[in-house]
C-alpha positions in Angstrom: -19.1 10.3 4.1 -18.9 11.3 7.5 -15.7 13.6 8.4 -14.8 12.4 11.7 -14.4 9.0 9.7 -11.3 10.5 7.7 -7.9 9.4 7.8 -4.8 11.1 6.2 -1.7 8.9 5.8 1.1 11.3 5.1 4.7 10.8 3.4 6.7 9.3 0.1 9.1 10.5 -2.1 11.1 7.1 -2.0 9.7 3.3 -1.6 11.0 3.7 2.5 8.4 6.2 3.0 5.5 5.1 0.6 5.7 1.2 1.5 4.8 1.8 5.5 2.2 4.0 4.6 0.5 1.7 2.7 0.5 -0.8 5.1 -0.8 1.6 8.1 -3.3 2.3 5.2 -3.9 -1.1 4.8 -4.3 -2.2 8.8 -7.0 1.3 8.9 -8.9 -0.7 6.2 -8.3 -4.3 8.0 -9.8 -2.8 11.1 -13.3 -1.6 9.7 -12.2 1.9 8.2 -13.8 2.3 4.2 -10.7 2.8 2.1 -12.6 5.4 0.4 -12.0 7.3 3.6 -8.1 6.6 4.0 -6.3 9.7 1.9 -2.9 9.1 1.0 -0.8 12.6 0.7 2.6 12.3 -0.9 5.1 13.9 -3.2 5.3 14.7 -6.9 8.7 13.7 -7.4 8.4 10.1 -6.6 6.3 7.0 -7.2 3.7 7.4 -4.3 0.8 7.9 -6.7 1.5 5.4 -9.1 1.8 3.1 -5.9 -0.8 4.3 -4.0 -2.8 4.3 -6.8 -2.4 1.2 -7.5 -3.3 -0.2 -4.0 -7.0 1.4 -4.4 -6.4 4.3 -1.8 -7.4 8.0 -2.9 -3.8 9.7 -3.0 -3.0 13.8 -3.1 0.2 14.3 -4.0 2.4 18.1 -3.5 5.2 19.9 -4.7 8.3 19.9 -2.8 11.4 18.0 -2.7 13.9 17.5 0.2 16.8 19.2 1.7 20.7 18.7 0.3 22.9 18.7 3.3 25.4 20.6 1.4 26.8 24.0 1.8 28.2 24.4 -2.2 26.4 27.7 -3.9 24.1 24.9 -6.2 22.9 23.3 -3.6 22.0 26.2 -1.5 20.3 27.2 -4.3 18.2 24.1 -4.3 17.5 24.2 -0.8 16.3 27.5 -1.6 13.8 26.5 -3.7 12.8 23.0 -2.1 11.9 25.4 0.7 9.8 27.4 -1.6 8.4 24.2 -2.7 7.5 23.3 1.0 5.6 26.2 2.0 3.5 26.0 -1.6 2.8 22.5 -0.5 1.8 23.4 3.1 -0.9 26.1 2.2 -2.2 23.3 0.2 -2.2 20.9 2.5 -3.9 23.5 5.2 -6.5 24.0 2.5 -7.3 20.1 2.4 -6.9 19.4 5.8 -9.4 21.8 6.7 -11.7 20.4 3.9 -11.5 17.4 5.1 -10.9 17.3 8.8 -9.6 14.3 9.5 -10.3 12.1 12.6 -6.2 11.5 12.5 -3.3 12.6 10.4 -0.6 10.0 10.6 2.8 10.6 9.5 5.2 8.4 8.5 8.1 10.8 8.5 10.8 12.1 5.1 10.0 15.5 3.6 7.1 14.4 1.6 5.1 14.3 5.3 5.5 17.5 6.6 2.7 19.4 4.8 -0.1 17.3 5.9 1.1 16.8 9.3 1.8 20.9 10.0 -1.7 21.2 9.0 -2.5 18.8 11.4 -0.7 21.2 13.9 -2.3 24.4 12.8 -5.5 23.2 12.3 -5.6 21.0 15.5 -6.6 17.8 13.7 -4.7 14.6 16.1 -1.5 13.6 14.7 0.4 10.4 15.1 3.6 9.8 13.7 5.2 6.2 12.9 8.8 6.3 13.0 10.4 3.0 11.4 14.2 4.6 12.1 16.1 4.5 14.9 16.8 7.9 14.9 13.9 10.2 13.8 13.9 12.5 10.9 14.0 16.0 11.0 10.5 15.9 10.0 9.5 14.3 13.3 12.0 15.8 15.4 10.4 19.1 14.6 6.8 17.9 15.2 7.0 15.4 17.6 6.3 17.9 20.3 2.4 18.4 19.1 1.9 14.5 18.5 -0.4 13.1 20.2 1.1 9.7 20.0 4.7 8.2 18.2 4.7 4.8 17.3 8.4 3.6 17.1 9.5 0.4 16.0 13.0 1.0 18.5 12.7 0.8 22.3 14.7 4.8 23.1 13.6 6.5 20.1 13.7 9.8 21.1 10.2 11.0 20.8 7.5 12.5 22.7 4.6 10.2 23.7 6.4 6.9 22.2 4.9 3.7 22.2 6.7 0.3 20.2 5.0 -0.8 18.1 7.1 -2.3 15.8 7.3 -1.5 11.7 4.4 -1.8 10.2 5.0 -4.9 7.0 2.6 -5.1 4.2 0.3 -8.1 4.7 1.2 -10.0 1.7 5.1 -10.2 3.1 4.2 -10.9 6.7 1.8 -13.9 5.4 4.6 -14.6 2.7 5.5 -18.8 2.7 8.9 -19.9 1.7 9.3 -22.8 0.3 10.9 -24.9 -2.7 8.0 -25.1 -4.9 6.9 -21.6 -3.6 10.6 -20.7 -5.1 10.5 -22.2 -8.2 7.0 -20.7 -9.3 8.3 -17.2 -8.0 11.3 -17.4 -10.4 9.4 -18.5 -12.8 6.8 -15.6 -12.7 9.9 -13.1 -12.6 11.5 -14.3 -15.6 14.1 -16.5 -13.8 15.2 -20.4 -14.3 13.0 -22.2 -11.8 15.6 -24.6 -10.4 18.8 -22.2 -9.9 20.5 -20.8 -7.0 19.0 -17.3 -6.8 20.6 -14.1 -6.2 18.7 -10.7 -5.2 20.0 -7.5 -4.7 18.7 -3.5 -4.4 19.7 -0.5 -2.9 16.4 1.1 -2.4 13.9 3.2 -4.9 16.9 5.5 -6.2 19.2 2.7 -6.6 23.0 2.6 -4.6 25.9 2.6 -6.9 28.8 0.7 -4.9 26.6 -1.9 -4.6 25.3 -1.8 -8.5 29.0 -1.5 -9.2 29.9 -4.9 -7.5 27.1 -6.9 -8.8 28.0 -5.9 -12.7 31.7 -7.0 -11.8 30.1 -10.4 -10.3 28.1 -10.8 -13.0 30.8 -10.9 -15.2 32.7 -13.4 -12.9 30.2 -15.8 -13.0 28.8 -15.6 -16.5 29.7 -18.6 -17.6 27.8 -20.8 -14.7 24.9 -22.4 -15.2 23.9 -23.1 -11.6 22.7 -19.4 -10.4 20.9 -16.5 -11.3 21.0 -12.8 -10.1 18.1 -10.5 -10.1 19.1 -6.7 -9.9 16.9 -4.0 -9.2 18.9 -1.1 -10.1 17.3 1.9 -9.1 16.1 4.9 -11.6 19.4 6.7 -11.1 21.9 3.4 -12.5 18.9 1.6 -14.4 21.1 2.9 -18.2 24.7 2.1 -16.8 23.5 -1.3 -15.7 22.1 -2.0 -18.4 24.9 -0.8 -20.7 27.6 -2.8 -19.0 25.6 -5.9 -18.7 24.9 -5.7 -22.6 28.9 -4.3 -23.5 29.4 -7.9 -21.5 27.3 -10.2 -24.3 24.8 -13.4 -22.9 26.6 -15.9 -21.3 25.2 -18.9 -19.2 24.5 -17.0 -16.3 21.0 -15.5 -15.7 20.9 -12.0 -14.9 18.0 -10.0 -14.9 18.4 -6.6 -14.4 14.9 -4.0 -13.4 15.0 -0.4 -12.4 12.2 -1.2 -10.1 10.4 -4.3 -8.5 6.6 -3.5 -7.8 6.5 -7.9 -6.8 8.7 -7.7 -3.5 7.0 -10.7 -2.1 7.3 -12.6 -5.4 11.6 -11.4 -4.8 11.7 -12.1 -1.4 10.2 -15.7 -2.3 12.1 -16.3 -5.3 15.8 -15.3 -3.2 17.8 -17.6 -2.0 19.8 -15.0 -0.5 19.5 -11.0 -0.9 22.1 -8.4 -0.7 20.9 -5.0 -0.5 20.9 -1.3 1.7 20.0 -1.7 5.5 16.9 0.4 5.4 14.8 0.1 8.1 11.6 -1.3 6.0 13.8 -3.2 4.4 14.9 -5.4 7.5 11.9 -5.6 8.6 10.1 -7.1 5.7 13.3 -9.4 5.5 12.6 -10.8 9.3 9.1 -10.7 8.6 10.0 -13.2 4.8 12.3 -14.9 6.9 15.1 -14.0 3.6 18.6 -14.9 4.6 20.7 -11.4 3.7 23.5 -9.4 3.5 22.8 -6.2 4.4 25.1 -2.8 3.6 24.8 0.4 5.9 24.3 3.7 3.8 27.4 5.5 4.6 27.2 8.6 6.9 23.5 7.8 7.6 22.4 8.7 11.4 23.3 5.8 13.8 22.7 4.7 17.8 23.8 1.9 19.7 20.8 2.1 22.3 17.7 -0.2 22.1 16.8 -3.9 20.7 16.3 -5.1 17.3 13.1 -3.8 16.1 9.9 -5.7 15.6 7.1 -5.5 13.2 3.8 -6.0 12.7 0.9 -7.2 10.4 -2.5 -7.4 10.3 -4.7 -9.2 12.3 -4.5 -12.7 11.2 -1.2 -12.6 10.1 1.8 -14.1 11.7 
């Protein structure tokens, strides 16, 4: 294996972090890079080696967890030791990164990146970060400075060196085909009647409880119609409540599937006649990309701007 042929995709710890950086891993491979040569480096605490694994890429994960922005004595006790966790996972990450020395360290930002791409710093090894938000992370705001190149999917992100780009969308969403027979066999193959009105909604890897909370109170609403079905991805943290309320409920004619995780998003987005779910920023994108009609809900207190267009996204070569 030659070394300057080495790439090291950097950051997880939830599905808004893994997801782009298997499709920037993905687009490496789609434009002549081995995939033996693309080294995923994520966190622990999440799902980024089950998923990264499961994509065929080589995947390191560290220790560490993020930041609570809290001031209370047991979170500052946390903090205390996810910052412990950080540097543990940063010596680490020197150590690799100067095994491997990498023709590019890309980062795709949340606290799950930072080891890898502060090796990258230290150890002088190009780093580009890809910044799907419209407001970067502390992550990139910190490092941005020794980038030598920010692809943003926002026009005014505030980074050093920032090119649009757009977000980058797995291929098998951007080449996704809606249609009704398409629908019917994706409901089908998620468990769902083939010929009802379909209903998604998710609030992201961890799950987001107001909107958990109104989709058990629908359910119950409309269990006794026959004409529509609701698919519910919980999330890890509601995945028991959910399910407890649904079966406290009993079966009625409505179908209502309820999953703490869905690894078949295109399969969803195909199935869906209409999906209500968190405003992340991978999240619109893949819906502009599906072309999924949706409802989308704003995490409360989560950084905002008013500058700058819609954002854009992009696939891989061949793919609309």
């Amino acid at each position: 294996m030659s070394g300057n042929r080495r790439a090291v995709v950097a950051g997880g710890g939830t599905a808004g972090h893994v997801v782009p950086a298997l499709a920037v891993a993905n687009a490496l491979v789609a434009r002549g890079w081995a995939q033996g040569d693309v080294e995923l480096v994520g966190s622990r605490r999440g799902q980024d080696a089950e998923l990264a694994g499961a994509a065929g890429f080589g995947v390191t994960t560290l220790p560490g967890r993020g930041l609570v922005r809290s001031f209370s004595l047991p979170d500052l006790w946390a903090n205390l030791g996810a910052v412990a966790g950080l540097v543990s996972a940063t010596v680490q990450a020197v150590v690799l990164v100067a095994r491997w020395r990498p023709a590019v360290v890309v980062s795709v930002g949340g606290y799950a990146s930072f080891p890898a791409a502060a090796a990258a710093v230290v150890l002088r090894r190009p780093l580009v970060l890809v910044n799907v938000d419209a407001v970067p992370g502390l992550v990139h705001r910190v490092l941005g400075r020794f980038a030598s190149a920010s692809a943003v999917a926002f026009a005014g992100t505030p980074l050093p060196h920032a090119v649009v780009t757009g977000t980058p969308v797995r291929a098998d969403i951007g080449s996704l085909v809606r249609s009704p027979a398409a629908a019917g066999e994706a409901r089908r193959a998620l468990g769902l009647p083939a010929d009802r009105v379909t209903l998604a909604t998710f609030g992201g890897s961890l799950g987001a409880r107001r909107i958990n909370e109104a989709v058990v109170d629908l359910a119950g609403r409309w269990r006794d119609r026959g004409d529509v079905s609701l698919f519910q991805v919980t999330g890890r943290r509601d995945h028991q409540w959910v399910t407890d309320r649904v079966a406290a409920a009993g079966a009625g004619a409505l179908a209502h599937r309820v999953v703490d995780f869905c690894r078949q998003m295109p399969l969803l987005y195909q199935a869906a006649d209409v999906v209500v779910c968190r405003a992340g920023a991978m999240t619109v994108a893949e819906l502009a990309a599906a072309g999924v009609p949706a409802v989308l809900v704003p995490l409360p207190g989560a950084p905002s701007t008013t500058s700058g267009p819609m954002p854009r996204h992009w696939s891989p070569p061949g793919r609309r």
